[in-house]
C-alpha positions in Angstrom: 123.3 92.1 157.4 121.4 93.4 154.3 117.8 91.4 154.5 116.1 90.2 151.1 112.5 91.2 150.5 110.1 88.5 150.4 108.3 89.1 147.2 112.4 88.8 146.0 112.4 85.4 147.1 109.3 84.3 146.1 110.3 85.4 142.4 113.6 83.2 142.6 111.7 80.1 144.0 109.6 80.3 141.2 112.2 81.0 138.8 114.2 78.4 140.1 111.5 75.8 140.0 110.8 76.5 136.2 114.4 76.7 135.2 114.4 73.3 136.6 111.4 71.7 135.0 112.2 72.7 131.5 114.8 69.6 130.9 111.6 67.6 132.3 109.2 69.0 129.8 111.6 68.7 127.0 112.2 65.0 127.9 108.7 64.3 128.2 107.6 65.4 124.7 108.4 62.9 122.0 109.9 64.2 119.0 107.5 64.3 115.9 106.8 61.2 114.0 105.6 60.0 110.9 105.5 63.7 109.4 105.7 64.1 105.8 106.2 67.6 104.1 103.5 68.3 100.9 103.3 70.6 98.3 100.5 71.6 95.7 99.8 74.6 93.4 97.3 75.5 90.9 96.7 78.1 88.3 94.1 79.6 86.0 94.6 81.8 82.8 92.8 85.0 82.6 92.3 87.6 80.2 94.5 90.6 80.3 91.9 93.7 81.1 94.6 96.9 81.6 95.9 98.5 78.6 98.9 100.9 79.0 100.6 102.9 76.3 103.4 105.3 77.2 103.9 108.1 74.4 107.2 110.1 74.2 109.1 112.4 72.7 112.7 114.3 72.6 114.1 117.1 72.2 117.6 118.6 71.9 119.3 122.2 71.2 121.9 124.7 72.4 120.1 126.0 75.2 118.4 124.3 78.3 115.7 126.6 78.8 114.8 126.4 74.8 114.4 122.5 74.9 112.8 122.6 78.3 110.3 124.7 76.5 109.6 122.4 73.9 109.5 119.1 75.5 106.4 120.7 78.2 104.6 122.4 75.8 104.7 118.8 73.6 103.4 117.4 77.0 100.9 119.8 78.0 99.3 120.2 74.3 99.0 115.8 74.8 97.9 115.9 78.4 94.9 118.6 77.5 94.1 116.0 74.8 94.4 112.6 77.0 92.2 114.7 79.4 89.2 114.8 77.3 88.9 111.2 77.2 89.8 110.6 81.0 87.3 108.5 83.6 88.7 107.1 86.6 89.4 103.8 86.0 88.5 103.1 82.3 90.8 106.0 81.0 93.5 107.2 83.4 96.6 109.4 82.5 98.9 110.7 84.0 103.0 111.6 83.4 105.9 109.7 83.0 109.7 110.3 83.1 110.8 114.0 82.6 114.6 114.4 81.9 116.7 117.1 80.5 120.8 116.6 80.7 123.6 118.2 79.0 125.2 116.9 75.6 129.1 117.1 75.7 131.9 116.9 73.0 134.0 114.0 72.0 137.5 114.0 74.4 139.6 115.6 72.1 137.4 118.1 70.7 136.8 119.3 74.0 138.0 123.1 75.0 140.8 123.8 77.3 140.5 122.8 81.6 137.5 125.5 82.9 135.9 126.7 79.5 133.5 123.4 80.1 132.7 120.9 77.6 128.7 121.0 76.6 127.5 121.8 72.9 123.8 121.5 73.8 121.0 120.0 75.6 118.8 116.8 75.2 116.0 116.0 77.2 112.4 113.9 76.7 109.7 113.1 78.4 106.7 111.1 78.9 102.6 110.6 79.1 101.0 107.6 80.1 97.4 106.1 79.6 96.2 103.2 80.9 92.5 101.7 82.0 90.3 99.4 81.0 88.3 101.0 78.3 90.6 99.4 75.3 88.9 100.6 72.5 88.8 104.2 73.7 92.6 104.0 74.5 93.1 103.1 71.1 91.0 106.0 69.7 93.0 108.5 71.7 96.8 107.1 70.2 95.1 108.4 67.1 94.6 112.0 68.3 97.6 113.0 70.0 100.0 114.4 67.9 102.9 115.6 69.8 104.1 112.9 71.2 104.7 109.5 70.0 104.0 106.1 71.3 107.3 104.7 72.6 105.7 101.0 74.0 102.1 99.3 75.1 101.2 96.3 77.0 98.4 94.5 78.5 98.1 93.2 82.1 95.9 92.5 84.4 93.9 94.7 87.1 94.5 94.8 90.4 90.6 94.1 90.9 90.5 91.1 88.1 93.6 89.7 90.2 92.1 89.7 93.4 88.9 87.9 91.9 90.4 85.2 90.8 93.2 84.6 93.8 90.1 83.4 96.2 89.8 80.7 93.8 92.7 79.8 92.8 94.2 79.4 96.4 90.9 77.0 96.8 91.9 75.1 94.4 95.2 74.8 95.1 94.0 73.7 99.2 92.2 71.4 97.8 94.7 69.9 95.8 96.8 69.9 99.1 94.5 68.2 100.9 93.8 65.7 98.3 97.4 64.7 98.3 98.1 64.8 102.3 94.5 62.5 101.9 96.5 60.4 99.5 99.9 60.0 101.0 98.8 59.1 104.5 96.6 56.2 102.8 99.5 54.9 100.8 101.8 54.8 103.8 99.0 52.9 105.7 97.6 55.7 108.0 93.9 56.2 108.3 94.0 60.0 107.9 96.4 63.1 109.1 96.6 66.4 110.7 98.0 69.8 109.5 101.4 70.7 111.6 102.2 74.0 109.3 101.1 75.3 106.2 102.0 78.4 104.1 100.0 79.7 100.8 100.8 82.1 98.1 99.8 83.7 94.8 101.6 85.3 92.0 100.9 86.5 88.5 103.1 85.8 85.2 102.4 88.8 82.8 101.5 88.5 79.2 104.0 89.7 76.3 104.0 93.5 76.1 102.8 94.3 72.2 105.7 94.5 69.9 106.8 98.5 69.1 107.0 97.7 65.1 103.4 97.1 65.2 102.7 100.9 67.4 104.9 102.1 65.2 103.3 101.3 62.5 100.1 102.6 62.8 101.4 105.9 63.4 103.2 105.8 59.8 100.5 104.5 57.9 97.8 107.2 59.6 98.6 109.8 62.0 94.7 109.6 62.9 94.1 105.9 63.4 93.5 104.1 66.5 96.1 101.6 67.3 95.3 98.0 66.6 95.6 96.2 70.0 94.6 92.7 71.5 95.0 91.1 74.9 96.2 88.5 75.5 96.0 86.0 79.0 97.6 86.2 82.5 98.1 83.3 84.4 97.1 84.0 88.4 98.6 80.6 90.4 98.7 79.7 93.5 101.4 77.4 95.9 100.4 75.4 98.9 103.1 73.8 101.1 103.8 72.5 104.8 103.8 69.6 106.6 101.0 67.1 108.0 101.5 64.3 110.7 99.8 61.3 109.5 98.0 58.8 112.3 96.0 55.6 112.4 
């Protein structure tokens, strides 16, 4: 007969013994009472510090290479320009979208199966400047030439965002509190304790500015800065969870 090593049957006892104590401990802890599930938020508006504008332009002709040509040299004659005026973090730039793709015929004017369908090329392509240095963003939509400004917007920097979160998740635990403070009272407890609580932030973006108005600008003077203003982001914060209240 095969014997069974000691240690073996020391680790079943033990198994055995918690197996059978866990209906016991289950029984013996009373189910939660007079528990009451809160919730609280708060938010503060902020001015908009970022400025981004994204120029463009396209291109189109018979032959890939040709309008492949055109679209980098627009790009590299702005880039060399945006460059000038470049500091990390108050003037960034850097590129955007890059396509080029085939133009084909209507169905029926199409050629015969295997002579192939395309009666040029269209591409376009893209520069972007953002920072926080507004007015001298502005300055430089004036003096780039080759490419036009296709949309702008304001938000808010990652810096100015985390600033304001610390505060605004204060205030929002505070208001929490004030209301778990509250609720107990009112159901006749003397005070409560926190069971579970989760807290988070978000950000609603301001309105991008309207294109008319870049557009604009660019047909009233090719060398004028573009008139821009910020507008106000609104950082909030959300408090929620549960609180046991007692005498």
């Amino acid at each position: 007969m095969r014997k069974i090593p000691r240690t073996s049957l020391r680790h079943w006892a033990t198994a055995a013994c918690l197996a059978g104590s866990l209906p016991a401990l289950a029984q013996t802890l009373p189910p939660p009472e007079n528990v009451v599930t809160i919730s609280a938020s708060a938010a503060v508006d902020v001015p908009q510090d970022w400025l981004t504008v994204v120029f463009s332009t396209s291109r189109e002709g018979l032959d890939a290479a040709a309008v492949q040509s055109q679209l980098k040299q627009a790009l590299d004659t702005a880039l060399a320009e945006a460059r000038k005026a470049a500091k990390p973090g108050q003037l960034e730039v850097r590129t955007g979208a890059f396509s080029l793709y085939p133009r084909y015929a209507p169905a029926t004017a199409r050629p015969a199966a295997g002579q192939g369908g395309i009666t040029g090329w269209q591409g376009s392509t893209e520069l972007v400047v953002e920072g926080r240095d507004v007015q001298a963003i502005a300055q430089l939509t004036g003096r780039i030439q080759t490419l036009t400004i296709a949309r702008t917007g304001f938000s808010l920097s990652r810096e100015a965002r985390e600033k304001v979160e610390g505060e605004v998740a204060a205030m929002a635990i505070a208001r929490f509190r004030a209301r778990a403070e509250s609720v107990s009272q009112q159901f006749g407890f003397g005070g409560y304790t926190v069971r579970e609580v989760h807290v988070s932030s978000d950000e609603m973006r301001g309105t991008p500015a309207p294109m008319m108005r870049a557009q604009a600008s660019r047909a009233m003077a090719e060398d004028a800065p573009l008139p821009v203003e910020a507008g106000k982001a609104s950082v909030s914060a959300a408090v929620s969870g549960s609180v046991q209240m007692k005498k």
